[in-house]
C-alpha positions, 0 to 999 in steps of 0.5 A: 344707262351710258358713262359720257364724256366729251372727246375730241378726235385727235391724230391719236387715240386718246384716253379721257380722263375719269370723272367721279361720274363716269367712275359712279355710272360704271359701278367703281366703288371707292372704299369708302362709297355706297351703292343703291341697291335698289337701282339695278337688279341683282347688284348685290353680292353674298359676301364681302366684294374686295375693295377696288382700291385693293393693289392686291387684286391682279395677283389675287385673280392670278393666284386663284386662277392658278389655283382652279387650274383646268377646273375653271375656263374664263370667257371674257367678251370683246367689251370688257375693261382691259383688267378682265380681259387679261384673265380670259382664256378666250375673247370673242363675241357673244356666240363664239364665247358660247361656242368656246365654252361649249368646246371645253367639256373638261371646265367644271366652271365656265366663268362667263365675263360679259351680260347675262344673256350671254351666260344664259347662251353659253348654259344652254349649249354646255353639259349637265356637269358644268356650272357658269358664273356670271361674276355680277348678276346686274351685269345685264343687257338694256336691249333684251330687256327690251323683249319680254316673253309675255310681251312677245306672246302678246304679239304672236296672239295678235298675228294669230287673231289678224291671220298672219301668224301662219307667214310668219317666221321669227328670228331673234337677235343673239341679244336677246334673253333664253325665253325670246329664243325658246319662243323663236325655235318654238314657233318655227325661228332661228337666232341670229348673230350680227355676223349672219342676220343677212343669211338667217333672214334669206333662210327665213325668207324660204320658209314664209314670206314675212319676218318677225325680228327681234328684239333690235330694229336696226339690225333687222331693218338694216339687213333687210335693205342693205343686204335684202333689198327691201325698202324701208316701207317694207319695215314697220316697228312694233311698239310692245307699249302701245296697242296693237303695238302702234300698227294698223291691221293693215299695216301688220298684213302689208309689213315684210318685216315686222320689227320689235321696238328695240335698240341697243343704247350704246350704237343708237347713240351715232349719228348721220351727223357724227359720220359728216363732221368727222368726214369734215375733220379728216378727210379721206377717213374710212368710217366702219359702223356695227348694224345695230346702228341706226339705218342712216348711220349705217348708210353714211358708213364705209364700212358695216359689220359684226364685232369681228368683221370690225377687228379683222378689217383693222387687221387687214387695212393699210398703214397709215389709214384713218378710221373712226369706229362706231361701236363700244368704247372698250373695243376701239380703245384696245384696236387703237393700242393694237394698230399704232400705225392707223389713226383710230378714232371713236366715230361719236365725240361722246364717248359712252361705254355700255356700262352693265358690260363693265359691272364686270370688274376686277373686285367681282371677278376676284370675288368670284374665282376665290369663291370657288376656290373656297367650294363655294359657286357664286351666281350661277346661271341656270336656264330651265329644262323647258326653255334650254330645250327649245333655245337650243332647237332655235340656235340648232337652226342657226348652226346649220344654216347653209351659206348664202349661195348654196 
């Protein structure tokens, strides 16, 4: 589920206006509003939340913060409100948050300002000793819900009974729950990151000829034949829905990739036609695109890239340049007020914010810091022995994946 609203690219960055929908969508909550807690999973909270309303609410965070000291590290991703990322020790994408968090084995509290397959991430690669929070557990992530292990152990069965399982190497996106990856490193696979799918893939190439990728088909799909060579005939999608995920045994045996049906709902949102008519509005514009979108938009763009190939080629670019941006509204608002020189625009004229990403907000975060203020830990996430242990010999793999070349 998306927070939309109309936009019109202009010669600046503008902000539109909130609507009580947008405001519903992205779980604000006025003081005298109530929530289904029925709609999404874990979005209640033991204990009062502080109403949004509070004016208190900066210096409360501020207050507590200060008052956990270096017992507590802050991780806040690239998608978040500019109110939590003003908190956040270390901003990144998912695995360089996990990393970070990895790195600061002092932190009794790792107070993880994202999704929960993040949090799960940044549990996996931190000690025994540490404790990571996840200040709203509905803050979650559509795609790797997309893949569940029953549905991903059901598939594994059908390569095995077709005779391909034995060629088949699995890779999973970062995005993607604990027990995806426990399951790629137990079959011989590694994770991958936006930033090294392309060297995550060759890798995979060495070892069998055929690639299970999951659970984001156009990051896979995208790799393949932009960075691989490979043609889209090369590719088939597997439908968990259907049977024998919607492939002949034909189909399975002749695929070099065999890609889960799934996408994320914010960057499948562009379009071939979004990139045309703002290549019409503004002529000259550079058009820089993530690969979770979808195969043609990624072909229409300039530039493709990670999160952090997006923010480091608005660094690098030239005073004056135009750029329409195809990822979460959140990032390209905050490049927009970084880089004043550039016209900056959102590539789509819907804007659509991931709204579980945002369910991590101000009253949450507060809720949570003065919790541990008082003793108590709130949402902590835990990944079990068996499933930490073979994530990590999936993300292992991925640390030592030589780079492309060597």
């Amino acid at each position: 589920m998306n927070a939309c609203q109309t936009w019109r690219v202009t010669t600046s960055f503008e902000e539109p206006a909130a609507s009580p929908l947008t405001a519903l969508l992205l779980g604000v909550r006025g003081s005298d509003s109530k929530q289904d807690l029925k709609s999404e999973r874990g979005v209640s909270c033991p204990g009062d939340l502080p109403a949004a309303s509070d004016p208190d609410l900066v210096e409360r965070a501020r207050a507590a913060k200060a008052a956990l000291g270096d017992r507590v590290f802050v991780l806040g991703h690239h998608y978040q409100r500019d109110e939590i990322i003003q908190f956040a020790d270390v901003t990144g994408d998912s695995f360089k948050l996990a990393q970070k968090a990895a790195e600061a084995p002092n932190a009794e509290y790792i107070v993880f300002c994202g999704v929960h397959f993040m949090a799960e991430s940044a549990d996996i690669l931190t000690g025994d000793h540490q404790a990571v929070l996840l200040p709203d557990l509905a803050a979650g992530c559509s795609m790797a819900d997309m893949a569940n292990g029953e549905q991903v152990r059901a598939a594994w069965a059908l390569f095995e009974e077709l005779g391909i399982a034995g060629d088949i190497t699995p890779i999973t996106y970062m995005n993607s729950t604990a027990a995806i990856k426990a399951f790629t490193g137990e079959h011989g696979g590694t994770v991958c990151t936006s930033s090294n799918a392309e060297r995550a893939l060759a890798w995979a190439f060495e070892q069998r000829p055929k690639v299970f990728f999951l659970p984001d088909q156009h990051l896979g799909r995208n790799t393949a034949v932009h960075a691989h060579g490979l043609a889209l005939d090369d590719c088939v999608v597997y439908d968990p829905h259907k049977p024998h995920g919607g492939l002949t045994a034909e189909q399975l045996r002749d695929a070099t990739m065999i890609l889960w049906r799934g996408h994320c709902s914010v960057h499948g949102r562009f379009s071939a036609q979004n990139v045309a008519d703002v290549r019409a509005e503004v002529p000259g514009i550079n058009v820089l695109v993530h690969p979770e979108c979808k195969h043609e938009v990624v072909a229409a763009a300039d530039f493709v890239g990670s999160t952090e190939f997006i923010i480091n080629t608005l660094n690098n670019a030239e005073p004056g340049s135009a750029w329409a941006i195809g990822t979460e509204l959140n990032l390209v608002r905050r490049l927009a007020a970084a880089h004043p020189d550039k016209r900056v625009s959102y590539l789509d004229k819907t804007i659509c914010y991931c709204s579980t990403m945002n369910r991590i907000d101000l009253p949450h975060l507060v809720w949570t810091l003065e919790s541990l203020v008082a003793g108590r830990v709130q949402n902590q996430i835990t990944v079990d022995p068996s499933t930490k242990k073979w994530s990590k010999v999936a993300l292992d793999r991925m640390l030592a994946l030589p780079a492309l070349g060597d």
